[in-house]
C-alpha positions in Angstrom: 0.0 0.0 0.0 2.7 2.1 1.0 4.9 1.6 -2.5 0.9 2.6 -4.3 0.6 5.8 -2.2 4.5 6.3 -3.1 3.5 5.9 -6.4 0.8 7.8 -6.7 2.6 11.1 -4.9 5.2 11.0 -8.3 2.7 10.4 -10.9 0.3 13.4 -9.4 3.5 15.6 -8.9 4.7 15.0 -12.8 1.1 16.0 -14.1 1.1 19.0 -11.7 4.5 20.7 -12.5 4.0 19.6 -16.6 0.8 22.2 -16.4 2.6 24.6 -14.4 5.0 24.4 -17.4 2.6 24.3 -20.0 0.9 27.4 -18.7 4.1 29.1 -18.2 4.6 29.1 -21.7 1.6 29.9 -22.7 1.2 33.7 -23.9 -0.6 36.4 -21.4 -2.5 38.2 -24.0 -2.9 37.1 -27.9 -4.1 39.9 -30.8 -6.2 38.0 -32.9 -5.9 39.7 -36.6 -5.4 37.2 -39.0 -8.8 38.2 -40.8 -9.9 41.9 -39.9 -11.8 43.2 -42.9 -14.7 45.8 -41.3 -14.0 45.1 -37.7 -11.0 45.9 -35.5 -8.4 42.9 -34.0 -9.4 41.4 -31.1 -6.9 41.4 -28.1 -7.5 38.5 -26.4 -7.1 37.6 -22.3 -4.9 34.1 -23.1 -4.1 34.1 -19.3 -7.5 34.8 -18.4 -8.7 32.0 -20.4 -6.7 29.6 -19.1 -7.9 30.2 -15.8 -11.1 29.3 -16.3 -11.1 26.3 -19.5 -9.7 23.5 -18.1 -7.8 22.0 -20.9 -6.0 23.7 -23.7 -7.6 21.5 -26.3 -11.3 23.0 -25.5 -9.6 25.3 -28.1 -6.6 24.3 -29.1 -8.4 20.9 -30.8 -5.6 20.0 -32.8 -2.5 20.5 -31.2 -0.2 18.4 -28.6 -0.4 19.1 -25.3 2.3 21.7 -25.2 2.5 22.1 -28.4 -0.4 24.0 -29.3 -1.6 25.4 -32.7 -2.8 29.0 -33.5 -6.1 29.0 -34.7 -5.3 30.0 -38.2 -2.8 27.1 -39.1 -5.9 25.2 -39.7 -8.7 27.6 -40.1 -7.6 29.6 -43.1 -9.6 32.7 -44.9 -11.8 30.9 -46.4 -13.2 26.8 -45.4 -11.5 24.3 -46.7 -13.1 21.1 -46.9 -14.7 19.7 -43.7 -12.4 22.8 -41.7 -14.7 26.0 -41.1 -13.3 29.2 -42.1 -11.2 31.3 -39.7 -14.0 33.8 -38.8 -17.0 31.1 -38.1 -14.6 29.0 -36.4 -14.1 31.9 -33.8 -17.4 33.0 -33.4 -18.9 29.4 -33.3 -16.3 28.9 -30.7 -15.9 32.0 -28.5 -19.9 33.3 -28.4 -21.5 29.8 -27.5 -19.0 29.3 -24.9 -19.2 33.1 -23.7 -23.1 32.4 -23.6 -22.5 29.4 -21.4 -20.4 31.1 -19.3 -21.9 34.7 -19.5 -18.7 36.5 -21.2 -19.4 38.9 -23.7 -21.6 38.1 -26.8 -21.6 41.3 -29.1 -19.6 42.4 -31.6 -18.3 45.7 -30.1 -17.6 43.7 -26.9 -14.5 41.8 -28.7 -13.9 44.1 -31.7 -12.6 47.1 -29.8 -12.7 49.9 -32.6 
C-alpha cells in the first residue's frame, strides 16, 4: 500500500508541474488579426482563459499538449473542406461558450474599434 501511495505522490507531482510548465509558456494576451476586414483585431485575455477552461484543447483541438496550434494554421480565410473558415470558427467557438459562461456576446464587446 505504502509503494501505491509512493506511487501515486510521483505520478500526481509530474502531471502537476507539466501544467505549471505548460501554462508558463503559454502567452498572457494574444491579438487575434489574421482576418480583420470591417471590424478591429481582437486582443485577447490568453491568461484569463486559461484560468477558467480546463484544458487547452477545448480550443486548441488540434494540437499536442504543449504544443499547441494557432487558430489560423488550420482555419484559413476561407473553409476548406470539412475545416470551417477562420472567422465562423471563432465566433462558433468563442460566443456559444461566452453564452455558457456569461462572457461577452456582441460584436463591439470583442472588436474594440
Amino acid at each position: 500500500m505504502r509503494k501505491f501511495a509512493t506511487f501515486l505522490a510521483i505520478v500526481v507531482a509530474v502531471m502537476f508541474s507539466a501544467g505549471l510548465v505548460i501554462g508558463a509558456s503559454a502567452p498572457e494576451k494574444v491579438t487575434i488579426d489574421f482576418v480583420k476586414k470591417s471590424k478591429s483585431a481582437v486582443e485577447f485575455n490568453h491568461k484569463g482563459h486559461t484560468e477558467k477552461v480546463k484544458e487547452c484543447k477545448e480550443c486548441h483541438h488540434k494540437g499536442e499538449a504543449g504544443k499547441e496550434e494557432k487558430c489560423s494554421n488550420c482555419h484559413k480565410a476561407k473553409a476548406e473542406g470539412k475545416t470551417a473558415e477562420f472567422k465562423e470558427a471563432m465566433h462558433t467557438k468563442c460566443r456559444d461558450c461566452h453564452k455558457k459562461a456569461k462572457g461577452p456576446t456582441k460584436c463591439d464587446d470583442c472588436h474594440k474599434k
